[in-house]
TORBATI-368924 format. One record per residue (C-alpha): x, y, z; residue number from 0. Coordinates in Angstrom, 2 decimals. Each point is the difference from the previous one (the first is absolute). Example, Ala and Ser with C-alpha at 12.3 -4.5 7.8 and 13.67 -1.06 7.14 Angstrom:
u v w nr
12.30 -4.50 7.80 0
1.37 3.44 -0.66 1
***
This chain:
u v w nr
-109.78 161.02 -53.23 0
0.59 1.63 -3.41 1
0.30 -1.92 -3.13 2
3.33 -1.28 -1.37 3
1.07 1.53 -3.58 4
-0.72 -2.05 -2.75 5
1.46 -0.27 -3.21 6
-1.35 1.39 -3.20 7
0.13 -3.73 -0.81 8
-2.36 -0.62 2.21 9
-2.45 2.59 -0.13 10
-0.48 -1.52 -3.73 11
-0.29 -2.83 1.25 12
-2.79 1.03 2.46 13
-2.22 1.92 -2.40 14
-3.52 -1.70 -0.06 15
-0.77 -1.32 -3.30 16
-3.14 -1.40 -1.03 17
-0.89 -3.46 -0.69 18
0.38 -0.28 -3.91 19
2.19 3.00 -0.51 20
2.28 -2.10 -1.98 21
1.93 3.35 -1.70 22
0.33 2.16 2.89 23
1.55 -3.01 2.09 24
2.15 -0.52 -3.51 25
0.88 4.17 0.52 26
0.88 -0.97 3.73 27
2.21 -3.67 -0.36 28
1.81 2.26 -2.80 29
0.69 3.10 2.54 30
1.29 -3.07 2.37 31
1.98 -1.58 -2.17 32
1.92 3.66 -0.96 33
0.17 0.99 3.70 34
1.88 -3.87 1.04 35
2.41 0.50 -2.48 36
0.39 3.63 0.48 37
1.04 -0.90 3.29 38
1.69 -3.46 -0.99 39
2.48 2.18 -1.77 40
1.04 1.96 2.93 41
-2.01 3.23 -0.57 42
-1.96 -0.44 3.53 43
-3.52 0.34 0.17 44
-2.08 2.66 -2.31 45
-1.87 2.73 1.75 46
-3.78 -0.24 -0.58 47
0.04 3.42 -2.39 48
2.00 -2.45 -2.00 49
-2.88 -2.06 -0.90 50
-1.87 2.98 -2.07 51
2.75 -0.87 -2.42 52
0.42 -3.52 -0.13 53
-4.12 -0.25 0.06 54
-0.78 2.85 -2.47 55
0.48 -2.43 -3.19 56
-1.48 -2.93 0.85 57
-2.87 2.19 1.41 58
-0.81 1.88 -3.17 59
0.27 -3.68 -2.13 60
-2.26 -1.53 2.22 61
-2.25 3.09 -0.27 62
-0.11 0.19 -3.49 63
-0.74 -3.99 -0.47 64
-2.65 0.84 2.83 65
-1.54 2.83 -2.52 66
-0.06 -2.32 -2.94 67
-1.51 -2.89 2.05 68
-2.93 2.17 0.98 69
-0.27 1.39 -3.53 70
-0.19 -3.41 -1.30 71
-2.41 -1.38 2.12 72
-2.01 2.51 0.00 73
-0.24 -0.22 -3.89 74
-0.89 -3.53 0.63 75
-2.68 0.91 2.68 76
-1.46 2.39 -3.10 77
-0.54 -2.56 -1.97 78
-1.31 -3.02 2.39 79
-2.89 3.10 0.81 80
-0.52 0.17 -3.84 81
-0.17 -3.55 -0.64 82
-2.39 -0.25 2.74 83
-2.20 3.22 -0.81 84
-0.45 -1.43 -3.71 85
-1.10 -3.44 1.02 86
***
């Protein structure tokens, strides 16, 4: 028996997310709030090569708060080891 189609809705809606991935499940409830009222408005469901676009944005924001995250902390893990070397 071969699998029914799904919507591009709900292959977003499938994609495993980790526990705690707070702004990638942000990136996806955004892409699912654009594709409802993409087709709320009568434009029918998106294809899935549609996505690239409507992701690419919030992708590269999330990346770049991501970046300076890591940056920060590991400033912060610099000088915890310094603090603790000159005790």
């Amino acid at each position: 028996m071969s699998e029914q189609p799904r919507s591009t809705a709900e292959m977003v809606a499938a994609w495993p997310l980790p526990p705690g991935a707070y702004l990638a499940d942000s990136v996806r409830r955004g892409l699912l709030a654009t594709l409802e009222a993409t087709f709320e408005q009568g434009y029918g469901d998106l294809p899935p090569e549609a996505l690239a676009d409507l992701a690419l944005g919030p992708l590269l924001i999330m990346l770049g708060r991501l970046e300076v995250d890591l940056a920060d902390a590991r400033t912060r893990i610099d000088e915890l080891e310094r603090a603790l070397r000159d005790r």
